[in-house]
C-alpha positions as CSV (number, residue, x, y, z in Angstrom):
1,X,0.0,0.0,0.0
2,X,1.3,3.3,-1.1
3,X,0.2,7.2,0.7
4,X,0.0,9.6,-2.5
5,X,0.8,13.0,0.0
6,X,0.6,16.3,-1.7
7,X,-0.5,17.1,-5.4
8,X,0.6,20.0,-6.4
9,X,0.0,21.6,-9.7
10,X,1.7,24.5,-11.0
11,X,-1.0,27.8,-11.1
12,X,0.1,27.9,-15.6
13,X,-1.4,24.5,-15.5
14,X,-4.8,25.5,-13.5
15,X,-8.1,27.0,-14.4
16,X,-6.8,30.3,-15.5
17,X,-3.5,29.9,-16.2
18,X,-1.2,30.7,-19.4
19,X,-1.0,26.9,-20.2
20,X,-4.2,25.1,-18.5
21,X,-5.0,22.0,-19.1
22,X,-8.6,20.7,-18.1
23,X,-7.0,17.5,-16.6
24,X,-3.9,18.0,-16.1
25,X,-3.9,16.9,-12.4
26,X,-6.1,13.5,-13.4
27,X,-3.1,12.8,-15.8
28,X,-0.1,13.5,-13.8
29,X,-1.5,11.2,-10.6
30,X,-2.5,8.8,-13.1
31,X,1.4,8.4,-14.8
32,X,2.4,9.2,-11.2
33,X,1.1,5.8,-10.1
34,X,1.4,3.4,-13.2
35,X,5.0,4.4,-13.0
36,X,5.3,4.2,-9.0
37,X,4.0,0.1,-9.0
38,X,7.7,-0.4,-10.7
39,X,9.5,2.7,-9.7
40,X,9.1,2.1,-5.6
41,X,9.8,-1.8,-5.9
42,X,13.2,-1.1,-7.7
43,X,14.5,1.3,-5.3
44,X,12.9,-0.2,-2.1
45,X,13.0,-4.0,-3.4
46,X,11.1,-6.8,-1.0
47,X,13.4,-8.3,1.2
48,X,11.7,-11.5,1.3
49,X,9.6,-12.6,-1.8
50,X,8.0,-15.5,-0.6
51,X,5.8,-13.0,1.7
52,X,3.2,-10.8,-0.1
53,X,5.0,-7.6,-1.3
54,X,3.2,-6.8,-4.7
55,X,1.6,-2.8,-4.1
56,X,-2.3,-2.8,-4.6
57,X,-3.6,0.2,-3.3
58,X,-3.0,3.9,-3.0
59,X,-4.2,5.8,0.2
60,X,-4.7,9.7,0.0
61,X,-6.4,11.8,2.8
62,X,-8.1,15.2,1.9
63,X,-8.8,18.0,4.6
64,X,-12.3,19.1,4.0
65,X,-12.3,21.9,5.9
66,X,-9.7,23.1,3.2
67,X,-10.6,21.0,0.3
68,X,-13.4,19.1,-1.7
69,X,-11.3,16.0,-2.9
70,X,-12.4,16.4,-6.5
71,X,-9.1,15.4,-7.5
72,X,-9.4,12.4,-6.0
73,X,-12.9,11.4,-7.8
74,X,-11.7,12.6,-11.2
75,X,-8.2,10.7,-10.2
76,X,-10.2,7.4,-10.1
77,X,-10.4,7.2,-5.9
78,X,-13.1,6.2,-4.0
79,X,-14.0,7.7,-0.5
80,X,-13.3,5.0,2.0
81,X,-14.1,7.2,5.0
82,X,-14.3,10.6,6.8
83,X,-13.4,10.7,9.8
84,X,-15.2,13.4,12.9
85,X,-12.4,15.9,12.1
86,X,-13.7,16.2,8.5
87,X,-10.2,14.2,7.4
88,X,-11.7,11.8,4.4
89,X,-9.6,8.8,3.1
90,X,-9.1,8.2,-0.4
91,X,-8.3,4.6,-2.6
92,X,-7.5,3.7,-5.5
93,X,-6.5,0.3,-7.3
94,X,-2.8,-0.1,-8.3
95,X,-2.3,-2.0,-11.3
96,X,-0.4,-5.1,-11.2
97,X,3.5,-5.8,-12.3
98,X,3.5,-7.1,-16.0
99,X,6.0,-10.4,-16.2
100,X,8.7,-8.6,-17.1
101,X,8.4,-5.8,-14.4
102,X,8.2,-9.1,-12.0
103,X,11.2,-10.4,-12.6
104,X,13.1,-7.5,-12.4
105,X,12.2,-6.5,-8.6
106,X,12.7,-10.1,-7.8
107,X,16.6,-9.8,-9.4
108,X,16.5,-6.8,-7.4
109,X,15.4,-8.0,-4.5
110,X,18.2,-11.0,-4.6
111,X,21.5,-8.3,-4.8
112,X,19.8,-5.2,-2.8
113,X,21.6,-5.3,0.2
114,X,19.0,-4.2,2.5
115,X,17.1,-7.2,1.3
116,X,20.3,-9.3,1.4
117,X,20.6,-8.2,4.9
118,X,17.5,-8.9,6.4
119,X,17.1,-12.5,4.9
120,X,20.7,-13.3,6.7
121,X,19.2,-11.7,10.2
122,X,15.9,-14.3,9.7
123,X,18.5,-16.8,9.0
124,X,20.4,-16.3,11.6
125,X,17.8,-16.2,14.3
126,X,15.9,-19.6,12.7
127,X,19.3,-21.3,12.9
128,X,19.8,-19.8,16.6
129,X,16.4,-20.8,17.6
130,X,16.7,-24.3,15.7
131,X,19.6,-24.9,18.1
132,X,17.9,-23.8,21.3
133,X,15.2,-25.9,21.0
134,X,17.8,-28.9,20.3
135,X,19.3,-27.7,23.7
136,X,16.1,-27.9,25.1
137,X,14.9,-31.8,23.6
């Protein structure tokens, strides 16, 4: 699950401006999170890919005493909640790795050395708590 946290768009781009676009914001946070599925998993790879690590969801929260979240409807969100401070809660669907993007996060995932280092602390404790419990027979 991924937090999308502050859209901004620049004012050339808005209702108004030099340059607007009528959905410009719809179609950056769309190619924002196509490209995120791949883009996070490469740089933050799983550490251990027999335990779910695909991304399926997007969170985003909207302040309605400040805003409407119309963004988020035309973005393809659907309210979840609102919350008694007026905080409402946002998802959206992520779509899924192709094959290809697959196997890429899982190379990634085998020489990151984050990922490399966590699987060698899980098998160190296994093989210290495999031993303990021979102590203990």
């Amino acid at each position: 699950m991924l937090n999308l946290a502050r859209v901004w768009l620049d004012p050339r781009l808005q209702r108004g401006g030099a340059w607007y676009v009528p959905d410009a914001a719809t179609r950056a946070i769309g190619l924002a999170l196509h490209a995120v599925v791949l883009d996070y998993l490469l740089t933050f790879p799983p550490c251990f890919l027999e335990e779910p690590w695909k991304l399926r969801q997007c969170l985003s929260y909207c302040d309605t005493r400040i805003h409407r979240g119309t963004i988020y409807r035309a973005a393809g969100f659907e309210l979840v909640r609102t919350n008694d401070a007026g905080i409402q809660t946002w998802a959206r669907p992520l779509r899924g790795l192709q094959g290809h993007e697959r196997k890429a996060v899982e190379r990634r995932a085998e020489v990151h050395p984050r990922s490399q280092r966590y699987r060698a602390q899980r098998a160190q404790l296994t093989l210290f708590e495999m031993l303990e419990a021979a102590q203990l027979s």
